[in-house]
FIFI-69718 format. One line per 4 residues: for each residue x, y, z of C-alpha. Coordinates in steps of 0.001 Angstrom, whole numbers, plus 500000, padded with zeros to 6 digits. Example, Ala and Ser with C-alpha at 12.3 -4.5 7.8 and 13.67 -1.06 7.14 Angstrom:
BEGIN
512300:495500:507800; 513670:498940:507140;
% end
This chain:
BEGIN
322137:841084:579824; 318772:842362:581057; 318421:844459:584076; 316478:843223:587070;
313070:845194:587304; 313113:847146:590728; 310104:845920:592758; 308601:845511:596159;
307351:842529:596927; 303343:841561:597493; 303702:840873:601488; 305128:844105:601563;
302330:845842:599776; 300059:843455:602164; 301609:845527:605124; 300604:848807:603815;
297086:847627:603505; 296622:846927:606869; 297953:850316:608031; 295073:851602:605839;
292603:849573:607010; 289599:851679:608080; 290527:853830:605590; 290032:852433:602423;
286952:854506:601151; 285922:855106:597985; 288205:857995:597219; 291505:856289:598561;
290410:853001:596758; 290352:854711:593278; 293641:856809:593763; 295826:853852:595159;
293778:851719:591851; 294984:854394:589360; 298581:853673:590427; 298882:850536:590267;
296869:848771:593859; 293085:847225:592948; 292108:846228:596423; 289490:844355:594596;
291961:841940:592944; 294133:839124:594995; 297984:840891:595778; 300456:840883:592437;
303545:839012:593935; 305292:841911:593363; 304920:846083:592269; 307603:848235:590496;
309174:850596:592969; 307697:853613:591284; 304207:851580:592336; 305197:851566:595534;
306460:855279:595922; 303220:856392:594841; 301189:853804:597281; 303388:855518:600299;
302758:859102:599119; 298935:858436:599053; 298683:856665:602140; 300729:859475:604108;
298128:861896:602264; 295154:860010:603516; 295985:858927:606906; 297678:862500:607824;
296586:865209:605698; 297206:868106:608189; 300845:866850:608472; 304027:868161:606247;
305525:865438:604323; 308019:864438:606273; 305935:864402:608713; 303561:862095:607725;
305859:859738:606140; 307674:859278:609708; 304257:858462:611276; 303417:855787:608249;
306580:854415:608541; 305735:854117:612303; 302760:852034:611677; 303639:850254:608954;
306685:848685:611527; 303957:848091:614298; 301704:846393:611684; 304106:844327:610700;
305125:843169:614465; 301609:842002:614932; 301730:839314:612209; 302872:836141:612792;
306295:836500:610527; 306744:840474:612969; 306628:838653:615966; 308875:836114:615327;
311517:838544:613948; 310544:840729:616961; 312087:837853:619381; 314832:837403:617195;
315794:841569:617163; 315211:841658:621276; 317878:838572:620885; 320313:840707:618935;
319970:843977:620932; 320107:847354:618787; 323765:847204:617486; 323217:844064:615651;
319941:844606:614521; 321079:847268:612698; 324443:845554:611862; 321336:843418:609806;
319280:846043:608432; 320723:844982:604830; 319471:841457:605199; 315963:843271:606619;
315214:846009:604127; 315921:842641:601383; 312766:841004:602684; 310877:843673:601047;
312074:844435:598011; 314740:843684:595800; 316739:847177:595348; 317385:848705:598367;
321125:849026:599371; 321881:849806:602981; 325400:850700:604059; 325940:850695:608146;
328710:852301:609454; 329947:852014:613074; 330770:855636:614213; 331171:853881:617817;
329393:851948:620331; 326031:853584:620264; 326292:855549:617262; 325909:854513:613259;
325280:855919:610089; 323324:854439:607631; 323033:855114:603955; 320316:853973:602304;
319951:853966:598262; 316604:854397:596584; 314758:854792:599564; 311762:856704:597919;
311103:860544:597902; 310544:860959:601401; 313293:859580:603209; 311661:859818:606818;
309746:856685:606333; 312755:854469:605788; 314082:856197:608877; 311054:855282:610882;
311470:851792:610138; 314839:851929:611410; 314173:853695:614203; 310896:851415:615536;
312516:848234:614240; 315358:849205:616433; 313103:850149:619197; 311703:846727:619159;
315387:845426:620651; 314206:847098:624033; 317021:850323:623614; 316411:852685:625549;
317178:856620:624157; 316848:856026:620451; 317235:859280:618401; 317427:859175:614523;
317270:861842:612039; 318042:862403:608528; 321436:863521:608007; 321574:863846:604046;
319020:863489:601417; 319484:863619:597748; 317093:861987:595076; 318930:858187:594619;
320099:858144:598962; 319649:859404:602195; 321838:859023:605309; 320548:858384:608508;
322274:858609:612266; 320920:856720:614876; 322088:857243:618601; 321139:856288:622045;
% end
């Protein structure tokens, strides 16, 4: 039986791009070529997650370099998720998610993180009302940008109070509680 190759998927990728837009100098443009991105060529449909990984931790790096890590891979995460909401496909699923409210959009995030790749596995747990725990596998090095998506997707519902942090992080998961 073969095993599935682990990859995000080119309208992902396309997302990132934007967020660097105005930022894509010379310098940037080589690095994110030498893993795997050549702006100058059309999108693959898809890049191996280690691709991917790499893209994010060069991205944070260029667009806040006076940040720590974690730091800067919160603040990515936040504009990759208000990137996305001002394409056509974001502000469709933006109606959709004010629809739902913050309990079920997260209820979803499964079916969401699946748009973008094809490896991510999200467990939600109900702790109560206004309270879950989710445990994301494979989520990359830097766990807080995976958080940030979660946390600003949910913030698109209209919730008022919204606190997540990183509970857990180990190489293959993270686990993240989000409250309001």
């Amino acid at each position: 039986m073969r095993r599935l190759e682990k990859v995000v998927f080119g309208h992902t990728v396309e997302g990132l791009v934007v967020v660097l837009e105005g930022h894509l100098d010379g310098a940037l443009r080589a690095r994110l070529k030498r893993v795997g991105l050549d702006l100058d060529q059309k999108l693959a449909p898809a890049y191996p997650r280690e691709q991917w990984h790499q893209m994010l931790l060069l991205a944070a790096e260029a667009l806040f370099p006076h940040r720590p890590p974690a730091q800067a891979h919160w603040f990515l995460g936040e504009r990759f998720v208000r990137a996305y909401f001002a394409t056509h496909m974001g502000r469709a699923l933006q109606s959709v998610l004010r629809f739902l409210g913050p309990a079920r959009t997260l209820e979803r995030t499964t079916r969401n993180m699946a748009s973008g790749n094809n490896y991510l596995q999200v467990d939600v747990r109900r702790l109560a009302a206004t309270d879950y725990r989710l445990t994301v596998t494979d989520g990359g090095v830097h766990p807080e940008f995976i958080g940030a998506l979660c946390h600003f997707g949910t913030l698109t519902t209209g919730v008022k109070g919204l606190h997540t942090v990183v509970e857990a992080h180990e190489p293959a998961s993270a686990t993240y509680r989000i409250r309001w």
